[in-house]
C-alpha positions in Angstrom: 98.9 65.2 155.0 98.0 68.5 155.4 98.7 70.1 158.6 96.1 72.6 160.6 97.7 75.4 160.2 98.5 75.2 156.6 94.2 74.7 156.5 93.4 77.8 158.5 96.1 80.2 156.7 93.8 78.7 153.8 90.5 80.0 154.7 89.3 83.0 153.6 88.8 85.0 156.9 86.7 88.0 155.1 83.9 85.6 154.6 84.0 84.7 157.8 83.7 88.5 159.1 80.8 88.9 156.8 78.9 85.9 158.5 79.7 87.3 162.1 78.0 90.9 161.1 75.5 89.0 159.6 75.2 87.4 162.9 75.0 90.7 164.5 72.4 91.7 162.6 70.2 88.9 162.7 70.4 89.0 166.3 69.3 93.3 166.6 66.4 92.6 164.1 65.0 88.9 165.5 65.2 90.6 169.2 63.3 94.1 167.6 60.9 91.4 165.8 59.9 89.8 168.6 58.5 92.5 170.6 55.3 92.5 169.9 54.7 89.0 169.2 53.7 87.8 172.6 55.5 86.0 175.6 55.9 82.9 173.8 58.8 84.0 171.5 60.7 85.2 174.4 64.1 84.2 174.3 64.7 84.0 170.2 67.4 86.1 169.7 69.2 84.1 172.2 68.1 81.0 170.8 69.2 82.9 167.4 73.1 83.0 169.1 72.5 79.6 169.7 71.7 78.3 165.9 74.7 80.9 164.9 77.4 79.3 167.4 75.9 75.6 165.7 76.1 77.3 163.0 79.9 78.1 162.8 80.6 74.4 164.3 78.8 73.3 161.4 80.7 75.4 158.8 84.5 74.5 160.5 82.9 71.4 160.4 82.3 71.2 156.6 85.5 73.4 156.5 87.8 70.8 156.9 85.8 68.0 154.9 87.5 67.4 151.2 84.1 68.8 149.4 86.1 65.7 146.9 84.3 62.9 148.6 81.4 64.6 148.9 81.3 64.9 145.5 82.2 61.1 144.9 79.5 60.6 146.9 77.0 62.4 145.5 74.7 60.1 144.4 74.2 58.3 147.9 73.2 61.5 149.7 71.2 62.4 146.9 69.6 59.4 147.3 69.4 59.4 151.4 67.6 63.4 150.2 65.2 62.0 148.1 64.0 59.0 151.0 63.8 61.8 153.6 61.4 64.3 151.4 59.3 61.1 150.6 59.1 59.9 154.4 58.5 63.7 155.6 54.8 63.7 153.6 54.0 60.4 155.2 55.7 61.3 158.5 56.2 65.0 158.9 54.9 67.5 161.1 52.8 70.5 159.0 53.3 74.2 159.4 52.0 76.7 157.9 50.1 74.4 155.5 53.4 72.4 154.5 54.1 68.8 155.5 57.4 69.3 155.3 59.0 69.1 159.1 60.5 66.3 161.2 60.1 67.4 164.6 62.9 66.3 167.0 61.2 64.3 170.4 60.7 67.6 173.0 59.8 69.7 170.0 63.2 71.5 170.4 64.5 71.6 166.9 62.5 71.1 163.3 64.4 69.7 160.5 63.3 70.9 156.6 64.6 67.7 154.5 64.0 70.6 151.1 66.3 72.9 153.0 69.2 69.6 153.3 68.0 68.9 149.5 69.1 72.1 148.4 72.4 71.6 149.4 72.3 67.7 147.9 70.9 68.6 144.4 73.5 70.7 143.8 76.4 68.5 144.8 74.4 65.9 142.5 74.4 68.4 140.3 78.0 69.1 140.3 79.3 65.2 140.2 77.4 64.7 137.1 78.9 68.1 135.8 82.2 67.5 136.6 82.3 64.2 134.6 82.1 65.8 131.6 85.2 67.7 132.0 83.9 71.2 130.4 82.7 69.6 127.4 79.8 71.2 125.7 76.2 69.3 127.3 74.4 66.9 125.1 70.8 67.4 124.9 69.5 63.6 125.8 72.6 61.7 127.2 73.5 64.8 129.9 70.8 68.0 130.0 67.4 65.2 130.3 68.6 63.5 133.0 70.3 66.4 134.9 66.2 67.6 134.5 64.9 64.6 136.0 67.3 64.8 138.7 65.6 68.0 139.6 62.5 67.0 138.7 62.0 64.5 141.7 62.8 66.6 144.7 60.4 69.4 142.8 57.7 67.4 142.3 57.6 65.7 146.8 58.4 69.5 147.4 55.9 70.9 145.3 53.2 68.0 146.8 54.0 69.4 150.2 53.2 72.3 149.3 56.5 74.3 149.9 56.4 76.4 146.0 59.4 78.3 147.4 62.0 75.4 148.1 60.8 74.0 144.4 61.8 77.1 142.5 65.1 77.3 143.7 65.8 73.7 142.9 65.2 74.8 139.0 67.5 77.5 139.8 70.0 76.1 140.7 69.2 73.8 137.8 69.9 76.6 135.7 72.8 78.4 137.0 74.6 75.0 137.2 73.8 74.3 133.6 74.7 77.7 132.1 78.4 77.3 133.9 78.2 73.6 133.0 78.7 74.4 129.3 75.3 74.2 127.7 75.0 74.8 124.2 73.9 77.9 123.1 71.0 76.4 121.1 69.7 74.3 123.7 70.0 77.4 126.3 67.7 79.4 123.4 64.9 76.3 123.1 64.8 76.4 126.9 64.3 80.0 127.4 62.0 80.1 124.8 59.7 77.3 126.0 60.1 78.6 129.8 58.5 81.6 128.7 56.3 80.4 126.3 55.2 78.0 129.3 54.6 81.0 132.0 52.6 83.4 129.3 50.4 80.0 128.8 49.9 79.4 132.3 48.8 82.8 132.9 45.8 83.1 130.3 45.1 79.9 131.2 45.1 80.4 135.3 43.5 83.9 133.9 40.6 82.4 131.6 40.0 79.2 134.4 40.8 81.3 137.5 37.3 80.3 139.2 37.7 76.5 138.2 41.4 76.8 139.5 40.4 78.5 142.6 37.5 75.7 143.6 40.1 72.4 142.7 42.7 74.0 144.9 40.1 74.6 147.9 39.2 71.4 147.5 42.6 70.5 147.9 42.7 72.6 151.3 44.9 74.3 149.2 43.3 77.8 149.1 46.3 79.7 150.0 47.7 79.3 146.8 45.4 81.1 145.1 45.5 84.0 147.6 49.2 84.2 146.9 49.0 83.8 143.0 46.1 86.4 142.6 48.0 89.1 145.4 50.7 89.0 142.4 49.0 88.8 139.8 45.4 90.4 139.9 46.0 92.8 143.3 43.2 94.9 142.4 40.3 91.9 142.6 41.6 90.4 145.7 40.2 92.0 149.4 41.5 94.0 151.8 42.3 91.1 154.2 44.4 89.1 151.4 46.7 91.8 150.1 47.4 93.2 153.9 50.4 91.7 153.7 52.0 93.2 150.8 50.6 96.4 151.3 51.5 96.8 154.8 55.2 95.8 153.7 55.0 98.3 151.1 54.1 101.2 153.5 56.7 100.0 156.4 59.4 99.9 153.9 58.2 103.5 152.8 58.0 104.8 156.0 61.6 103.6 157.3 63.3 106.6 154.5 66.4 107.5 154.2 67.6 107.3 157.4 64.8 104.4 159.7 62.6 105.0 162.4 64.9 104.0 164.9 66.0 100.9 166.8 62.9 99.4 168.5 60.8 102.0 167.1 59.3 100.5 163.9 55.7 101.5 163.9 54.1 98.7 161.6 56.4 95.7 163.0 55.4 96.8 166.6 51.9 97.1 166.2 51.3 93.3 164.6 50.7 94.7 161.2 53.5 92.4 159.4 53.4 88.8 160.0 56.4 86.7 160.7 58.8 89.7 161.2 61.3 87.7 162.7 61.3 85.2 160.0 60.5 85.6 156.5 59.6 90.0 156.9 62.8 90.4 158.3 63.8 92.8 155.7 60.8 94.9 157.0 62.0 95.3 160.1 65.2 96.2 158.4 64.3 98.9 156.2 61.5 100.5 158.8 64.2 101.0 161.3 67.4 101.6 159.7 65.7 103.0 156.4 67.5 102.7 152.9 71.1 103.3 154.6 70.3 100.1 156.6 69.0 98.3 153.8 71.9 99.3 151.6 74.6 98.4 153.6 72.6 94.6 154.5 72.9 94.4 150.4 76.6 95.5 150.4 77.2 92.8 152.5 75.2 90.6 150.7 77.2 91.7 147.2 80.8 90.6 149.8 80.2 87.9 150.3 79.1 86.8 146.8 82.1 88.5 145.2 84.2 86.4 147.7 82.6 82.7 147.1 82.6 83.9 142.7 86.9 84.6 143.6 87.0 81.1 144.9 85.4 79.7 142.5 87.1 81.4 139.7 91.0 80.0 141.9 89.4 76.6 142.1 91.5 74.3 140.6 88.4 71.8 139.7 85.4 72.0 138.0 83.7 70.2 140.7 84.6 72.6 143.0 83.6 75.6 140.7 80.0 74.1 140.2 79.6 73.2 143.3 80.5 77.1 144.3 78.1 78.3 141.6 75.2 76.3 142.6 75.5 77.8 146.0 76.3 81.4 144.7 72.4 81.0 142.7 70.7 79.4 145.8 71.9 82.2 147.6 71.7 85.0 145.1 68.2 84.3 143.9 66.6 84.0 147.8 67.7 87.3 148.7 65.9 88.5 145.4 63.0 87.0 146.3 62.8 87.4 149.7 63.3 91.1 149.4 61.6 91.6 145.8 57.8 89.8 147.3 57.9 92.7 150.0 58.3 94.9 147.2 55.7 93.9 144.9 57.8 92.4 142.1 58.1 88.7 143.0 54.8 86.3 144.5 54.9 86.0 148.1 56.7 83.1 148.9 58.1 81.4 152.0 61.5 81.8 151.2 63.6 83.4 154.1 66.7 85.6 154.0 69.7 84.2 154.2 71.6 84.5 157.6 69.3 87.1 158.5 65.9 85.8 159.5 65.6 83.4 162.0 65.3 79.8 161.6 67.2 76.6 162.5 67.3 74.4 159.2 68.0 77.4 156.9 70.6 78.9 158.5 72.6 75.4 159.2 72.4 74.4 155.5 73.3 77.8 154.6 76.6 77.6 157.3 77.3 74.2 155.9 77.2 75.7 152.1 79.2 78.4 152.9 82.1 75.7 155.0 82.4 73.9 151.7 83.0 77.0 149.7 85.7 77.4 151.7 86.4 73.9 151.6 87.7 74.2 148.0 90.3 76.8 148.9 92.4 74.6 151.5 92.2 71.1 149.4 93.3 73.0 146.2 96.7 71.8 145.0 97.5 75.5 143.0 98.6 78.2 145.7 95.6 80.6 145.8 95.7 84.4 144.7 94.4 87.0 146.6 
């Protein structure tokens, strides 16, 4: 048996520095956020301290777990997953126009089941992967069923609707199957009809956009199309549905080089960008600390990536390598997004930023991603390299 010390000189300790400035500056931005959001969100950047100090329970906790079994395992949690997104639609709690909640008795705590699936899929993901030992993928008997796999936590996530949590499910699809060995032909027909798909979709959503628009308002499901046309036709939609975007846009301008200041962002303290404290984080970021602020958030960002790729690439098992990679996408493509919708060049989703905005179910799955990352490092039988 290995003893506790042995585990801890085992961890790599620079990832968990990054988390505790991460910590720091979630904490500076949720308590700027909240400002002018009314008495009611009193309190959140210490109940921000709070998730954090769970948080790194959760990730010691997940730490010392041998991410092995979990991987054995696999295919009962996926399963547990999959029961919880199906029982959250008949008995969630809606926010934001999303079924998708299980609120704890006192109302305290919310639990996303397609944040816990995120983490699930990809140690599905990873079991089935690691089965085939590196060989190259076969189209029917490996890559089909690894889709439908994904295809069933997209589709009760997608009904919801939560669009966000669904597209990073086929990202993670994706990343794990490029590192899984996929052939390159298969990798070219699947390319080729994803975009072959999305050019479709838009001249059809472009030549049906009215007949779209009334079946999802039927639906109740108007905000979709607010969201879809802001990206894609921003010069037909009004004033009061591109706000958002164009509010972020002139915030993030008007931060500069250099920021407004601490507490002095003009747009985030006058109510003109929703949700600052959650998903427009990043606003708050870049109005206050300008581009130096936002640059050093992405240096971060790019730490503690290069660190989880470096354990990966010492991992002595290809479980452990895909289970590493489908984190490293999850991870890499939500700060894209969450950052590249303020910008203009992704559709507004609901996707927060990692470790930075606020949020209870987010940042524990994230915590407990980044424990089994580490997780690989101390039950490794090769003697890492640093």
């Amino acid at each position: 048996m290995m003893g506790l010390l042995t585990k801890l000189k085992r961890i790599d300790w620079s990832i968990i520095i990054i988390l505790l400035l991460f910590m720091c500056v979630s904490t500076m931005l949720v308590y700027s956020a909240i400002q002018s959001q009314g008495p009611q969100y009193a309190g959140y950047e210490k109940r921000n301290l709070i998730i954090y100090a769970v948080g790194f329970v959760a990730l010691f906790a997940a730490t010392f777990v041998d991410y092995r079994l979990l991987i054995r395992f696999a295919i009962y949690l996926y399963s547990i997953g999959i029961g919880m997104l199906a029982a959250v639609l008949r008995f969630g709690s809606t926010y934001n126009g999303a079924a998708g909640w299980f609120t704890l008795p006192g109302g305290v705590f919310n639990i996303q089941p397609a944040e816990l699936m995120k983490l699930l899929l990809i140690l599905m993901i990873a079991s089935y992967l690691s089965r085939r030992e590196g060989e190259p993928l076969r189209f029917f008997k490996d890559i089909v069923p690894l889709g439908i796999i994904v295809l069933v936590p997209f589709a009760l996530v997608m009904v919801q609707p939560d669009l966000g949590n669904a597209i990073i499910y086929l990202v993670i699809f994706v990343g794990m199957l490029w590192i899984g060995n996929v052939k390159y032909l298969h990798a070219l027909i699947g390319v080729t009809l994803a975009v072959s798909c999305l050019i479709g979709m838009y001249f059809f959503y472009q030549s049906y956009h009215d007949e779209i628009e009334q079946f999802l308002r039927d639906r109740d499901k108007g905000h979709w199309v607010v969201r879809i046309d802001t990206y894609l036709n921003p010069d037909q939609v009004s004033a009061d549905a591109s706000h958002q975007i164009r509010n972020s846009k002139i915030a993030i301008g008007s931060g500069g080089l250099r920021g407004e200041g601490y507490l002095q962002g003009e747009y985030v303290h006058n109510g003109f960008i929703p949700y600052p404290y959650s998903d427009s984080i990043f606003i708050v970021l870049s109005e206050e600390f300008g581009f130096f602020g936002a640059s050093m958030l992405l240096l971060l960002y790019f730490l503690l990536i290069y660190r989880m790729i470096w354990c990966a690439i010492q991992c002595d098992r290809l479980g452990g390598s895909y289970l590493i990679v489908g984190i490293v996408s999850m991870f890499v493509f939500q700060i894209f997004e969450n950052i590249g919708m303020f910008l203009g060049i992704m559709p507004l989703t609901g996707i927060t930023l990692p470790f930075i905005s606020y949020g209870g179910s987010s940042l524990l799955i994230n915590m407990v991603c980044v424990g089994l990352v580490l997780s690989t490092r101390i039950y490794r039988e090769k003697p890492a390299m640093y």
